[in-house]
C-alpha positions in Angstrom: -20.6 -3.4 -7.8 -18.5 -6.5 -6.0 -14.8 -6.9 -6.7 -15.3 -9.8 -8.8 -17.6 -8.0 -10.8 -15.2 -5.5 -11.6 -12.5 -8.2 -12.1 -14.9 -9.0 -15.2 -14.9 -5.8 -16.7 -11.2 -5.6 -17.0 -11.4 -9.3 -18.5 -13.3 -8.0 -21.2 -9.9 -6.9 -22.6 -8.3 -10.0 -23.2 -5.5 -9.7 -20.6 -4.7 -11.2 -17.9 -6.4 -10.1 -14.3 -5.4 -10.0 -10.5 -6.0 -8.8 -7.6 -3.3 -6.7 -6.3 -0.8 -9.0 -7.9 0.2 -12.0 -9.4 2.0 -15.1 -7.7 5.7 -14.0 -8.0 6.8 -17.2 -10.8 2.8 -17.0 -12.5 3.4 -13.1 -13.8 2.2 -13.5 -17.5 4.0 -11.8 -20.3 2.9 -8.2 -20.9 0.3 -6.4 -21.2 -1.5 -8.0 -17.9 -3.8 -5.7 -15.4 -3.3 -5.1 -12.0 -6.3 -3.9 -9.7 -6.3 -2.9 -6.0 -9.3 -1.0 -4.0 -6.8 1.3 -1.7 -9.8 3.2 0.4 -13.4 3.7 0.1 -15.6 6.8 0.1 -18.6 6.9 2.9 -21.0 9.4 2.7 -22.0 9.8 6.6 -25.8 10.6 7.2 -27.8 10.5 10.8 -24.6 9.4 12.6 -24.0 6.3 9.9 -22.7 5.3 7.0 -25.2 6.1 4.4 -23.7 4.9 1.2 -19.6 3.4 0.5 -18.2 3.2 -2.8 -14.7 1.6 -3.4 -12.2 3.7 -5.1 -10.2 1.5 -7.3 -6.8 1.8 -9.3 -6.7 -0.5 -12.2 -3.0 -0.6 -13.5 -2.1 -1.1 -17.3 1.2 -3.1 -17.5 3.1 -2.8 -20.7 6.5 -3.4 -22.2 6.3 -0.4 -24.6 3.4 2.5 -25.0 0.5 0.6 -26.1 -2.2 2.6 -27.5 -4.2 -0.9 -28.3 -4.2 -1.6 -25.0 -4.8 1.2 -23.8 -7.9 1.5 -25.9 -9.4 -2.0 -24.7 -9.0 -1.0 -21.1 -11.0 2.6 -21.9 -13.5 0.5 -24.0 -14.1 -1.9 -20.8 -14.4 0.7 -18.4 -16.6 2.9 -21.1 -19.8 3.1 -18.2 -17.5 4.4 -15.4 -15.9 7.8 -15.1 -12.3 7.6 -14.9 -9.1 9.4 -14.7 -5.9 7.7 -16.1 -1.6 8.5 -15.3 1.0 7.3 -16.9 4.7 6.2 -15.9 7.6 4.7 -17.1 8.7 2.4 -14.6 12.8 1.7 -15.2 13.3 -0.8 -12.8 11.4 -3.1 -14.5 11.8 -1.7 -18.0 7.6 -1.0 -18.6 5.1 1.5 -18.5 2.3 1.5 -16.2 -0.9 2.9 -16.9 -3.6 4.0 -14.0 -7.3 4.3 -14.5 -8.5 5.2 -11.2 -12.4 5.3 -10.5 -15.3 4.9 -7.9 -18.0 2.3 -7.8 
């Protein structure tokens, strides 16, 4: 699966999508998803790389714990296997969900 394909999936919940992040004065209210591919995983066969999958971190933004959103994002990404963390990030008074996954 391409990036942009991916990018798709996580449109499927109604919020707005970027790469990495959005333009500093173009950050849309909350909720709004995040996504960033931070390595990949190669399987090495016969002195090659025999297959490459992207490990990716898609990142819930909210202003309070949203189970609603939380549920669209885990309805989206339904065909992949995922693991999900939570924080509260003070700084910026919101929570910040991580699904993180391989595809």
């Amino acid at each position: 699966m391409k990036l942009d394909e991916f990018k798709k999936v996580l449109e499927q919940t109604g919020f707005p999508v970027a790469y990495h992040s959005f333009p500093e004065r173009e950050v849309p209210p909350m909720p709004y998803i995040t996504y960033i591919t931070p390595y990949s995983n190669n399987f090495k066969a016969d002195g090659r790389v025999y297959s490459s999958s992207l490990h990716i971190q898609a990142e819930l933004y909210t202003q309070v714990k949203d189970m609603e959103a939380e549920a669209k994002v885990e309805q989206a990404l339904e065909d992949f296997y995922f693991s999900k963390t939570e924080t509260k990030i003070d700084a910026e008074n919101c929570y910040e969900v991580i699904y993180e996954l391989e595809v």
